[in-house]
Structure formats: C-alpha cells, structure tokens
Steps between C-alpha positions, in 0.01 A plus 500: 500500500526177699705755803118646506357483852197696477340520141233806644781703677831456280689329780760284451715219692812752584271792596347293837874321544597879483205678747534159755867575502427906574190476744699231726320205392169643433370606166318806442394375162322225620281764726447691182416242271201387799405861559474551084315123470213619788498841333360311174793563287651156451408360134639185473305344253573752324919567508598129656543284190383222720197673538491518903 
C-alpha cells in the first residue's frame, strides 16, 4: 500500500518511474490524473487514508 501514488486513480510509484521512462521524461499519467481531478473525479477524502 505504502508504493500507492494516487489513492483516487490506483497509481503507484513504478507505474510513473515506468510512463517517465516511456514518454522520454514526461508522464502521461500526470496529464491524466489533472485532466480526471478538473473533470470532478478525484475523491481523495474519500480513497487517500490521509484524507487529502
């Protein structure tokens, strides 16, 4: 649990080492994760056992 990145979107520590490594530097999660968050999906509070 502790490899947990993002609580709302299931994505962990070696899944951005992995898409930075594949998108030359650049991660295409982090774009999704902003894109998802402004769409009104993120629920932190919610999954984030910290509670933000």
């Amino acid at each position: 649990m502790k490899d947990i990145i993002c609580y709302c979107f299931g994505y962990k520590k070696s899944d951005i080492v992995r898409d930075v490594l594949e998108n030359n530097g650049n991660s295409s999660i982090l774009n999704r994760i902003v894109r998802n968050k402004n769409a009104g999906k993120c629920r932190c509070k919610e999954t984030n056992p910290k509670g933000r």
